[in-house]
C-alpha positions in Angstrom: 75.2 101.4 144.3 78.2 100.1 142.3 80.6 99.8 144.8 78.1 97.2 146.6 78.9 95.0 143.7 82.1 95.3 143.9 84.3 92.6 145.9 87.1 94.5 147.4 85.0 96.5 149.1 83.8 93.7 151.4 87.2 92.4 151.6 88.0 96.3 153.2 84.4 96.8 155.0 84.2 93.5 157.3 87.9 93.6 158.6 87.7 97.1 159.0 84.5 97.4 161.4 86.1 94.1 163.0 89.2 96.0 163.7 87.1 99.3 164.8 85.0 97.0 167.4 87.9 95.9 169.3 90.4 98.3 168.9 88.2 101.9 169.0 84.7 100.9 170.6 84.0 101.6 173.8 81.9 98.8 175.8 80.8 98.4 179.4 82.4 96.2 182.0 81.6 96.1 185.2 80.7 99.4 185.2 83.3 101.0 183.3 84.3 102.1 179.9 86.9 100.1 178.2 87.5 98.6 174.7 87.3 94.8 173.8 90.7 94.0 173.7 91.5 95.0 177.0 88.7 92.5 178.1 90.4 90.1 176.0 93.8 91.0 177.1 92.7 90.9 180.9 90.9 87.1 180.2 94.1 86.1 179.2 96.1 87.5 181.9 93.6 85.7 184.3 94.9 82.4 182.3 98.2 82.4 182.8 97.9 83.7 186.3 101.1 82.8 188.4 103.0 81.9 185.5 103.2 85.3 184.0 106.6 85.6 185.4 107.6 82.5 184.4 106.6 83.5 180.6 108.1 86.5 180.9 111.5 84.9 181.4 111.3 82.4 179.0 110.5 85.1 176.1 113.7 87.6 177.4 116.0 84.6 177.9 115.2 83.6 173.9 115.4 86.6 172.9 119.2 87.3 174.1 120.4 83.7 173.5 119.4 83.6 169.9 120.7 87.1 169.6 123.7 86.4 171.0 124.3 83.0 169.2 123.1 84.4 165.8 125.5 87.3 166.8 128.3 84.7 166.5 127.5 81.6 163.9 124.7 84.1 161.3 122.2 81.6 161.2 121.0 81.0 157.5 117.4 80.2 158.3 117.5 83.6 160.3 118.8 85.5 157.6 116.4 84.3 155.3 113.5 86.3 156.9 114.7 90.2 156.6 112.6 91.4 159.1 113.5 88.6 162.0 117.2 89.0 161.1 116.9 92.7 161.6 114.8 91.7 165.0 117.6 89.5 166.3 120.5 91.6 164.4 120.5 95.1 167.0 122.7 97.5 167.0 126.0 97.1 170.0 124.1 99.7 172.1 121.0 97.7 172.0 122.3 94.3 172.0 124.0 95.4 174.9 120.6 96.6 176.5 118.7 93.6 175.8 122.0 91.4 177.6 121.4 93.3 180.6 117.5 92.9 180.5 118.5 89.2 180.1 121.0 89.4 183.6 118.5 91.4 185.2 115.8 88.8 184.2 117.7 86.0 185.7 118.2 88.0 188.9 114.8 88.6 189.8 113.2 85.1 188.7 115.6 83.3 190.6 116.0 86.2 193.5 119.7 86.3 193.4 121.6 89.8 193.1 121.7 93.0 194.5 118.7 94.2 196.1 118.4 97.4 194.3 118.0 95.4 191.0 115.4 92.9 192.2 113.5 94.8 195.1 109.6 94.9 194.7 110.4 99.2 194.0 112.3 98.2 190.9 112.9 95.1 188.9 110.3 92.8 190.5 107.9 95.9 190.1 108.6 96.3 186.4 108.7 92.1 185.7 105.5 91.1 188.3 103.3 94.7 187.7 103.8 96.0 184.2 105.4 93.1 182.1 102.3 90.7 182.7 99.9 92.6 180.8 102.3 93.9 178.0 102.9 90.0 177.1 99.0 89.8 176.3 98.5 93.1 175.0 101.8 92.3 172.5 100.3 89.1 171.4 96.7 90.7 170.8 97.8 93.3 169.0 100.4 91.6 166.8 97.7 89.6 165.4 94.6 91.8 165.2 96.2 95.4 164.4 96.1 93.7 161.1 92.7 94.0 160.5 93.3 97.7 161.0 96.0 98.6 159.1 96.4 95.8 155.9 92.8 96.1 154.6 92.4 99.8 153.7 91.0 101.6 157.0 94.2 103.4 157.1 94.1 104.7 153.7 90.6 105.8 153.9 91.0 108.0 157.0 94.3 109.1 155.8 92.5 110.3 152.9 90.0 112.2 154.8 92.1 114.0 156.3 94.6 115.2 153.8 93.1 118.6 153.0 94.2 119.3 156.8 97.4 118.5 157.0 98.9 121.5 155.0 97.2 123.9 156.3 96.6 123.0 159.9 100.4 121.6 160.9 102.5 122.8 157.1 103.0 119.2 156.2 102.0 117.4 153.5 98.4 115.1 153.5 100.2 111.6 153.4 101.5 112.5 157.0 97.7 112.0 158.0 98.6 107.9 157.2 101.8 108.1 159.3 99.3 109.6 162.4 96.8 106.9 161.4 99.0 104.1 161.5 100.7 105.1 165.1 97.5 105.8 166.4 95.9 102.6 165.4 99.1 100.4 165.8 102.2 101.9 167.2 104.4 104.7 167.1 107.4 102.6 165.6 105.0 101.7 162.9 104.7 105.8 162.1 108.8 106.4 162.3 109.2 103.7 159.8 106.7 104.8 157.4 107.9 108.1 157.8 111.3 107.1 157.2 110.7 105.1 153.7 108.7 108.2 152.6 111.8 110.6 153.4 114.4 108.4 151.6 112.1 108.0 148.1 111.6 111.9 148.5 107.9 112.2 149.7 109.2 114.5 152.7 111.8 116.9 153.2 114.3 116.8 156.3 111.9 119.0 158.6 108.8 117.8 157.4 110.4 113.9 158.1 111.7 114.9 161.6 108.5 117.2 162.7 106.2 113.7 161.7 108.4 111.5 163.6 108.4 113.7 166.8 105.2 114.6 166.9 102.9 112.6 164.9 104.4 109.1 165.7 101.9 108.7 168.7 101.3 105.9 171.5 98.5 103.6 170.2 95.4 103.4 171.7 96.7 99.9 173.0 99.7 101.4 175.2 97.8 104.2 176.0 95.3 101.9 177.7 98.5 100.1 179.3 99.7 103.4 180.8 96.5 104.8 182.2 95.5 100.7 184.1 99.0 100.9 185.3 97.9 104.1 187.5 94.6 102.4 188.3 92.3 104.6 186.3 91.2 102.4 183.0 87.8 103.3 183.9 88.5 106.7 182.9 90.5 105.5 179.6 88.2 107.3 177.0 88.3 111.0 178.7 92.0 109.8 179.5 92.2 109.3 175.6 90.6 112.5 174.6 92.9 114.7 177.0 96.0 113.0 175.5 95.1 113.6 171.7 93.9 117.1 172.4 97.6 117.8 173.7 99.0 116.0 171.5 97.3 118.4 168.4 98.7 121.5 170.5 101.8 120.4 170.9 101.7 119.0 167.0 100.6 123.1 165.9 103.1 124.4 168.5 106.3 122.9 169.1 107.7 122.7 165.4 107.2 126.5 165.2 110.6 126.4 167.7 114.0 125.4 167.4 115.2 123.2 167.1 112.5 121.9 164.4 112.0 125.3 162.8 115.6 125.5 161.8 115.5 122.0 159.7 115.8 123.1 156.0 113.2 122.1 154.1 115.2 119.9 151.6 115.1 116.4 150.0 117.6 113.6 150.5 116.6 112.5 146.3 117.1 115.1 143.4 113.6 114.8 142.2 111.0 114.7 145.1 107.5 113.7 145.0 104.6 116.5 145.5 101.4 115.1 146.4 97.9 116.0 145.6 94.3 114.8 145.3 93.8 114.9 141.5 91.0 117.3 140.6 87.4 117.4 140.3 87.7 114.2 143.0 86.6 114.3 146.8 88.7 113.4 149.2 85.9 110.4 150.0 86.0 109.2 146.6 89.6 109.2 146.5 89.8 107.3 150.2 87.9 105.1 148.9 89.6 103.7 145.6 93.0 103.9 148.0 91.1 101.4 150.2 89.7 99.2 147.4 93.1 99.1 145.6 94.8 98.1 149.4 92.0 95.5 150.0 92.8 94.0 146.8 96.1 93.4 147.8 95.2 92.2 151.2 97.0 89.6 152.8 95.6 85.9 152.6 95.3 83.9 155.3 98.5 82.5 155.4 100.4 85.8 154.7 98.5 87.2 157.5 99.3 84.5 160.0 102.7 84.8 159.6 102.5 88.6 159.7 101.1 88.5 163.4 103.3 85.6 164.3 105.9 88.5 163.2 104.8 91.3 164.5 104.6 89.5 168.2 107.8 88.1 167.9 108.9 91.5 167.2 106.9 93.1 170.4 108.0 89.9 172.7 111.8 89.2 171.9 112.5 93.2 170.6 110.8 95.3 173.2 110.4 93.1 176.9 114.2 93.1 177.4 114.6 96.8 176.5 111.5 97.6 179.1 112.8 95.5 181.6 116.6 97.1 180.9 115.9 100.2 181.0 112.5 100.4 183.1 114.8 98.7 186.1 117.6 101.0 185.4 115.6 104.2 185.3 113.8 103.0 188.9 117.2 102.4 190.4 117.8 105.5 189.8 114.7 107.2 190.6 114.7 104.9 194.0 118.2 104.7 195.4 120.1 108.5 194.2 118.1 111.7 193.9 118.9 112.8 190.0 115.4 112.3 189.1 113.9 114.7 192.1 116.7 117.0 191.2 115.9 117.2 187.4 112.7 117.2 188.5 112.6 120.3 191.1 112.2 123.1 187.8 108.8 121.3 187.6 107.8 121.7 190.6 106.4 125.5 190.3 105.2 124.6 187.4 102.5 121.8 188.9 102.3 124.2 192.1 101.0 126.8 189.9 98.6 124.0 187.6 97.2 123.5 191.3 97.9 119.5 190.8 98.2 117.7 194.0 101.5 116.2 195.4 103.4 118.9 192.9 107.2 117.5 194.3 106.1 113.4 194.0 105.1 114.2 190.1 107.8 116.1 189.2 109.9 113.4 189.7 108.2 111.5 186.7 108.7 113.9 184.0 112.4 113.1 183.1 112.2 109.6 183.1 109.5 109.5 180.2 112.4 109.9 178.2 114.1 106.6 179.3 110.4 104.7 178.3 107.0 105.6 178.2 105.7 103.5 181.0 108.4 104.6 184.1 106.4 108.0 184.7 103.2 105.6 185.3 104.9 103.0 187.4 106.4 105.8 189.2 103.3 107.9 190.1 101.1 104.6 190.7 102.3 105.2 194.5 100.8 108.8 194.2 97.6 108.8 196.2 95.7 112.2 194.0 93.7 110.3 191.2 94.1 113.9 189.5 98.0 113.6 189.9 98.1 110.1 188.5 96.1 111.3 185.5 98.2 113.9 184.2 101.2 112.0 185.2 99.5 109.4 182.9 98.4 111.8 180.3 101.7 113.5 180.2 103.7 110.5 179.9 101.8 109.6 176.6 102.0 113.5 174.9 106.1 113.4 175.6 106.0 110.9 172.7 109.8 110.6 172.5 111.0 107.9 174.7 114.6 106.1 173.9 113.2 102.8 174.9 111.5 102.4 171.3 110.5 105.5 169.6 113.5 107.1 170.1 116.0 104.5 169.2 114.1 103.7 166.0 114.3 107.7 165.0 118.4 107.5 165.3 118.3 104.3 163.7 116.5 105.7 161.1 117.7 108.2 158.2 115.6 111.1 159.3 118.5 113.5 160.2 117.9 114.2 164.2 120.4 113.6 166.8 119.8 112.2 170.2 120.4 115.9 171.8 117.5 117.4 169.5 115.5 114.6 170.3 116.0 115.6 174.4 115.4 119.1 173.5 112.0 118.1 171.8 110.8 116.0 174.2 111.1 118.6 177.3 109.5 121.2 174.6 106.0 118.7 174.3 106.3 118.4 178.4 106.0 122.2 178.5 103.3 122.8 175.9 101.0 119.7 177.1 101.3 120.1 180.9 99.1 122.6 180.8 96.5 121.9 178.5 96.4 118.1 180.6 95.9 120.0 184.1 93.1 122.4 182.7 91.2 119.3 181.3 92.0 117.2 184.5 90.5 120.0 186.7 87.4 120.0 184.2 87.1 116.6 184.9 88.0 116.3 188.5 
């Protein structure tokens, strides 16, 4: 065949199936399913051992210092680099969320402060239980996403799937890549895509806000964060399935309601972009010269160093002080006043009548998946039903919107949703997937 002659596709085949081995193939260990880079993310969590902590305060406390001093003096050899002056340039709401991750941080490595901050229910819980094995995850994935996403994976699949799009979810087929590229990297990664495409007229206003709600999802990485947290990793691939079979309901359902409905379909640019596969070409031939074409722009060795080196900077110093912030705020609350139970208590029929187990302890986590994705797990890791923990889990994952990072990039963003849509969105995809979780949990049960 030609294209076995040809170069570029080597340079997008061998990355590619390196990325799919240890990002999307299941292996055994020990009995149980998993992917490599768990293995590899577990190895190195062995490694540091004790330390973690220690880590773990060292990355928040650089992270708010520089911030704080580049805040003050503008560093030039910060401002140089766009995307680390944007990383160490947040917004006051944020800057003032990554301070208090900072304070909080301090508290509970030194064990000075209140006791609600840095008991073993709240802070210490968030810094000794969850943080750990987001520091190796973050510097896993920052490096090897890569192979994923720069070498022409995601425009082949993206490709495939275009003639779907339209008429499946009324959007166009380039959304496919936006759903791609969360799924294999992040969410954040799908919001900002999304974003560039709305602002040089690729989407209108609802199709821009209906990708970014329901097609930026949790990566296969975070996903396999949540469902350890809960103790069930050995069931991550059925876990998996469940979550992106809700996540397609709720992604046919949910913008067929307000508030999504009601966005007007029109363009932020007088002359928009309409996109189709030219004619008389397959979909897989057309994947395909996307691919080559990426692959032959694909990074060099050194480009793609300093991309990871990036990209976990960005994960370390960007995200660990919001978790920490707000993961410790949101279990204050859920431990020491009732406002969580009390949001909560509508739920509670709801999971009585799904027949899940310890209906009143689970209701407590839906709310506070819109603070940050991981609080619901941390939360229900106390529940004692493996059932319950699993849709707790699953659930956790379909909300999708959760201020902490998804949701903060979406109002930073120009797609035009406001923080009280976003809310209303986010307890519309808790309604629609709750159910379709609890019937595949009792099929699995």
């Amino acid at each position: 065949m030609k294209i076995l002659k040809d170069s570029r596709f080597y340079k997008f085949l061998i990355p590619s199936l390196i990325g799919i081995f240890l990002f999307i193939t299941p292996i055994s260990q020990n009995g149980h399913l998993t992917i490599p880079v768990a293995v590899f993310a577990n190895k190195l969590l062995d490694f540091i051992g004790d330390k973690s902590l220690l880590i773990i305060y060292i990355l928040i406390s650089i992270s708010t210092i520089i911030t704080i001093l580049h805040k003050i003096f503008k560093f030039k050899f910060i401002k140089i680099d766009p995307k680390i002056d944007n990383l160490f340039s947040p917004s006051s709401f944020w800057f003032w969320v990554r301070v208090t991750g900072f304070i909080f941080a301090n508290m509970i490595f030194w064990g000075v402060g209140p006791e609600a901050v840095i008991s073993d229910n709240t802070g210490s819980l968030i810094a000794n239980d969850l943080m750990p094995i987001l520091v190796c995850v973050f510097l896993l994935a920052g490096f090897l996403l890569a192979l994923l996403l720069n070498f022409g994976l995601l425009d082949f699949f993206g490709s495939l799937l275009i003639k779907v799009m339209r008429p499946l979810f009324n959007l166009p087929g380039r959304s496919a890549l936006d759903c791609i590229a969360s799924w294999l990297g992040d969410g954040s990664i799908g919001v900002l895509l999304t974003s560039k495409q709305y602002e040089e007229g690729f989407y209108s206003k609802r199709e821009a806000t209906v990708i970014a709600t329901t097609f930026s999802a949790v990566s296969i990485t975070f996903a396999l964060v949540v469902i350890s947290e809960v103790g069930l990793e050995h069931m991550f691939l059925p876990f998996y399935f469940t979550v992106s079979i809700a996540g397609i309901v709720a992604a046919i359902i949910v913008p067929k309601f307000a508030p999504l409905s009601k966005i007007p379909d029109s363009y932020c640019v007088e002359n928009p972009v309409k996109e189709s596969i030219p004619e008389n070409v397959s979909s897989f031939k057309y994947g395909m010269s996307l691919a080559l074409k990426k692959a032959e722009n694909a990074p060099t060795v050194k480009s793609f160093i300093k991309e990871g080196i990036e990209n976990v900077f960005e994960m370390w110093f960007g995200t660990l002080p919001v978790i920490l912030a707000l993961g410790t705020v949101a279990l204050i609350i859920a431990e020491y006043t009732p406002v969580f139970k009390i949001l909560g208590i509508p739920f509670i029929p709801i999971y009585k009548l799904l027949a899940i187990p310890e209906a009143e302890l689970a209701s407590q986590t839906v709310i506070v998946g819109f603070a940050d994705m991981f609080l619901p797990s941390v939360i229900a890791s106390g529940i004692q039903s493996e059932m319950t923990r699993f849709v707790v889990a699953a659930t956790s994952v379909t909300q999708l919107i959760y201020m902490s990072e998804i949701g903060s990039i979406i109002m930073g963003s120009k797609i035009p949703v406001s923080i009280k849509n976003l809310f209303i969105i986010f307890l519309e995809r808790t309604i629609v997937t709750l159910p379709v979780i609890a019937l595949i949990a009792h099929l699995i049960f």
